[in-house]
C-alpha positions in Angstrom: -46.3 -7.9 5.7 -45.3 -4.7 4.3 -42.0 -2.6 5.2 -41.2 0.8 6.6 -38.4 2.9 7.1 -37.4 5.2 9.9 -35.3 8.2 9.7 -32.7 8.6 12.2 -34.4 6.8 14.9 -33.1 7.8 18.5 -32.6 5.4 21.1 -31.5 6.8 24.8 -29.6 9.5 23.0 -27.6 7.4 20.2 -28.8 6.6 17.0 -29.5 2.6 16.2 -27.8 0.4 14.3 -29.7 -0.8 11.3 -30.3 -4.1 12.4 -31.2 -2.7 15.7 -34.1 -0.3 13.5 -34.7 -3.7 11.6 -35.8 -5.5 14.5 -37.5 -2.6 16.1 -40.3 -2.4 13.1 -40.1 -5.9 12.8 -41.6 -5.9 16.4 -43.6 -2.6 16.7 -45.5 -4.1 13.5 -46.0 -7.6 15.1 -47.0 -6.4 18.6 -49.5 -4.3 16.2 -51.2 -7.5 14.3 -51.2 -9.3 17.7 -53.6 -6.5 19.1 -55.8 -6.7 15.9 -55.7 -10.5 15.7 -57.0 -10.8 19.4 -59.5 -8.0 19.2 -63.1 -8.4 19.3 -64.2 -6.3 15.9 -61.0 -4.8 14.8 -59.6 -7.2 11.6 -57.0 -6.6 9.0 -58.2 -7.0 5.6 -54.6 -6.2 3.5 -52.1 -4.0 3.0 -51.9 -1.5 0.0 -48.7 -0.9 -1.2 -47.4 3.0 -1.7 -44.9 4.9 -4.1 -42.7 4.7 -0.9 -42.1 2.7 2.4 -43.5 5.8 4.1 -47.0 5.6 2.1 -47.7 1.8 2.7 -50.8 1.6 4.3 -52.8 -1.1 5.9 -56.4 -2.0 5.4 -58.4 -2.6 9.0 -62.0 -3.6 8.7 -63.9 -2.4 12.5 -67.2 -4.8 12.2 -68.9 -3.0 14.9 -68.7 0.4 12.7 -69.4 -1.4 9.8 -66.8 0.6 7.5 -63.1 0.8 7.0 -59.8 2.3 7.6 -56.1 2.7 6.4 -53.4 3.3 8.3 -50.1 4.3 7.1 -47.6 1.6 8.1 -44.9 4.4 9.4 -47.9 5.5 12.2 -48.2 1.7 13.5 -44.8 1.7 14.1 -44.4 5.3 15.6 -47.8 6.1 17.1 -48.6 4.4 20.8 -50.2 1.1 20.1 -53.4 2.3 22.5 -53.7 5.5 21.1 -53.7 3.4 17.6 -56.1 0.9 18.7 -58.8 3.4 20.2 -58.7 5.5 16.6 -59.3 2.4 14.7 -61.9 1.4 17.8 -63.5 4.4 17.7 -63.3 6.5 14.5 -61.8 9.5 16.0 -58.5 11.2 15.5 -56.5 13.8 16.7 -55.6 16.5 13.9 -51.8 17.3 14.3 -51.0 20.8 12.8 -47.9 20.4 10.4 -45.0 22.9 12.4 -41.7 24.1 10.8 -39.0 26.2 11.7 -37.9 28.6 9.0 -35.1 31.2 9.4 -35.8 31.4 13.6 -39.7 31.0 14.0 -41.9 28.9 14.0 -44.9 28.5 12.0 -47.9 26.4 11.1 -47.9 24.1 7.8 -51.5 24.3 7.3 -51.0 28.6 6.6 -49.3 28.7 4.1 -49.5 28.3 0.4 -49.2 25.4 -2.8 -45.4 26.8 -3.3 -43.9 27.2 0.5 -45.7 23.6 0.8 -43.6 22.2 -2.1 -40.5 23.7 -0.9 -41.0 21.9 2.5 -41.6 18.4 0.5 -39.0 19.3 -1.4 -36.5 20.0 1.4 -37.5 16.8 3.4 -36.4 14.9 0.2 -33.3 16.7 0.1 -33.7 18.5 -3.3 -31.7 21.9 -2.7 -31.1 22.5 -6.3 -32.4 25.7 -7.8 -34.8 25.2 -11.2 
């Protein structure tokens, strides 16, 4: 089984301990095999391995659409197990438009361009140094 990270995961209104976030993935991720192990087409053929925790995917084979799907590990553990289930079920998925704020408004991801995009990843990282 493969590994994940959250980042600052809220419980109630206070943030977990990590043993607390631990055991949280440890049991989002199991509930997670326990649906594909009992489902009727849905079967998990691996895992493959990202740069990061948050690029791990997993393999699941759907025998009734004869192809395959990954799944990024970090979407198993935050996405609701149904909604999960009935993409991997069915094939279809929900687009979610990226959405930042940036100095007071509020903007779509997908508008803008290569550079304001790499500032974004580069800000999530935490890189704030000037080159």
């Amino acid at each position: 089984m493969t590994t994940a990270m959250l980042e600052s995961p809220l419980v109630r209104g206070r943030i977990r301990s990590e043993e607390e976030v631990r055991l949280f993935i440890e049991e989002r991720l199991n509930v997670f095999d326990a649906a594909i192990e009992g489902h009727e087409f849905l079967e998990i053929d691996g895992n493959l391995p990202g740069d990061t925790a948050q690029e791990d995917c997993l393999k699941i084979i759907n025998h009734k659409l004869e192809c395959a799907f990954t799944i990024d590990v970090d979407s198993v553990i935050r996405q609701d197990l149904e909604s999960v289930i009935h993409a991997l079920e069915t094939g279809i998925t929900t687009h979610l438009y990226g959405v930042t704020r940036i100095v007071g408004y509020y903007s779509r991801v997908s508008n803008w361009n290569k550079s304001k995009i790499g500032e974004l990843h580069d800000r999530h990282m935490g890189k704030y140094s000037v080159r």
